[in-house]
N, C-alpha and C positions, 0 to 999 in steps of 0.2 A: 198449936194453933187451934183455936176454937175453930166451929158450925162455919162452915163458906157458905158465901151466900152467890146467888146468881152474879149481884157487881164484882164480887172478887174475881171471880172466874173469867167475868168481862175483862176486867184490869190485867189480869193476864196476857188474855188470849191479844190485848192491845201490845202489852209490854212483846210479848212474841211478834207480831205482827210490823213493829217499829223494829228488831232485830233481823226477820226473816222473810218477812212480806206474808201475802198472804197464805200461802203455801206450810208457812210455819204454825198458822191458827188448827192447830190438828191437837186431837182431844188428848191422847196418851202423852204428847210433851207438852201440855198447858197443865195436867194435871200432877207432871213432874215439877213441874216449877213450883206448883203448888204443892207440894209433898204429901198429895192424897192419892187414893188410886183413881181409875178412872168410871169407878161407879159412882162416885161422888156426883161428877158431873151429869147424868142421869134424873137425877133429882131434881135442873135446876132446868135443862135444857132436852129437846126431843132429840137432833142431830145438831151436826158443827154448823152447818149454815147458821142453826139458833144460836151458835155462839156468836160466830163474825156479827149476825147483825147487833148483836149484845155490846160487840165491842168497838162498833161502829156508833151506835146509839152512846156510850159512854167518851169517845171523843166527840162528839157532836156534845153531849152535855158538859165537856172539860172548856169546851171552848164557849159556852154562854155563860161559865161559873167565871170564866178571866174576865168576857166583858163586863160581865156584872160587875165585878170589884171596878173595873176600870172606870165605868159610869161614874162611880163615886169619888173620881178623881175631877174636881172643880175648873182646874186650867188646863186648858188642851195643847199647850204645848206640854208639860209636863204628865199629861195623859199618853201622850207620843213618844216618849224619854221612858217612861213605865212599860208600855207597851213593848216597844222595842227592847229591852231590858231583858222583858220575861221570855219572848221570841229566841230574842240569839243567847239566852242562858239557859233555855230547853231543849237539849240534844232529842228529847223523849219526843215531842211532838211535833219537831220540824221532820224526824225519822219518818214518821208516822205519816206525816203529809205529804214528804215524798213518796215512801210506800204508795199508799193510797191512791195518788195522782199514775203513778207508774201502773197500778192492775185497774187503772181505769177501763181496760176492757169489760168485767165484772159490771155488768150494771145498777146492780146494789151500791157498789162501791162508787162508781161513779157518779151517781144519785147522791150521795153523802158526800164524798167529796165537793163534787159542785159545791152543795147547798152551805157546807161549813165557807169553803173557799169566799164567796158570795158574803156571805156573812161577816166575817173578815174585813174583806174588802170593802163593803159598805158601811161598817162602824169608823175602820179611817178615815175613808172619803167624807163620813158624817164629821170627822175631828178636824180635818183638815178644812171644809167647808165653814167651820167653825170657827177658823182662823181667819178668816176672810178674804180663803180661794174661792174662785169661780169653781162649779163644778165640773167642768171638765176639767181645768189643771188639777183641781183634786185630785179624779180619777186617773189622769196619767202620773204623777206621781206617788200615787199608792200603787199603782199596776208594778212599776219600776220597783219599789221597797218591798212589795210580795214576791218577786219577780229575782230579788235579790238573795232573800230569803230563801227560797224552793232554790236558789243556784248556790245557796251554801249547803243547805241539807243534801245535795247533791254531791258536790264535794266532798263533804266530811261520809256520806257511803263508799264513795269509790276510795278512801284513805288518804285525798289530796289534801283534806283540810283536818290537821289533828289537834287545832286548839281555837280558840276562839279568839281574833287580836283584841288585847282589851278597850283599843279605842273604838271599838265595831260600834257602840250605839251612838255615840259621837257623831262618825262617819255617816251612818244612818240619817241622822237629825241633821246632818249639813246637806244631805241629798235630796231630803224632804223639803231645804229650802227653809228649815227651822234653827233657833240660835242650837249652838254648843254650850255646855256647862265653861 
């Protein structure tokens, strides 16, 4: 492996953090995962707090790199079909959001979570408003499909959900009140 650079170590310390919660963002196993030692990490950050925020800043910027591409999806009903798609076929950062949401005590974390949640939540309601819901039914059903979502990430932690049924984004899109393929 070449020179790490700070995002690696972010991406890590994420990949830990969707496996173990916060508690797992600890330098000596982020730097195993990473198979350097943990002077490396010295280099990049002062203490682990600089990590978590590093890695909190890196899913905050994975999820304005989704909406981004999704922007560039023309039809909103098939931007909601995309959407959903990418949601329940990413175990990585529904973990993540559950984590996150659970050490909401942490007000860093809480902070960040909000603001991504928020974000979220206001580019559907923006897709959906788009369709030519009123905005509050918007709002109440993206509240339900985010609400759906955090209750499978939930699931699949506790080991009650170990696979994903493949008609889930279907089901989704019939819940939003949108057509099926």
């Amino acid at each position: 492996m070449g020179r790490l650079n700070a995002d690696d170590w972010a991406r890590a310390a994420l990949a830990a953090l969707a496996e173990g919660g916060l508690a797992a963002v600890a330098v000596e196993p982020v730097a195993v995962r990473l198979g350097v030692s943990k002077g490396s990490f010295y280099w990049h950050f002062a203490n682990r707090r600089a990590l978590v925020e590093a890695a909190l800043r890196r899913w905050e910027a994975e999820t304005e790199e989704v909406i981004a591409g999704l922007e560039s999806v023309p039809d909103p009903v098939e931007r909601m079909r995309t959407l959903l798609g990418l949601a329940f076929g990413d175990g990585h950062d529904a973990a993540v959001s559950f984590r996150l949401i659970s050490e909401a005590d942490d007000p860093l974390v809480a902070q960040v979570a909000r603001r991504v949640s928020r974000r979220r939540l206001a580019f559907m309601r923006a897709t959906m408003e788009e369709l030519g819901l009123a905005p509050e039914e918007a709002h109440r059903r993206v509240l339900a499909g985010y609400g759906s979502y955090l209750g499978l990430a939930a699931l699949a932690r506790i080991g009650a959900l170990t696979e994903v049924p493949p008609d889930l984004v279907d089901q989704a899109m019939a819940a939003f009140g949108l057509p099926e393929r």
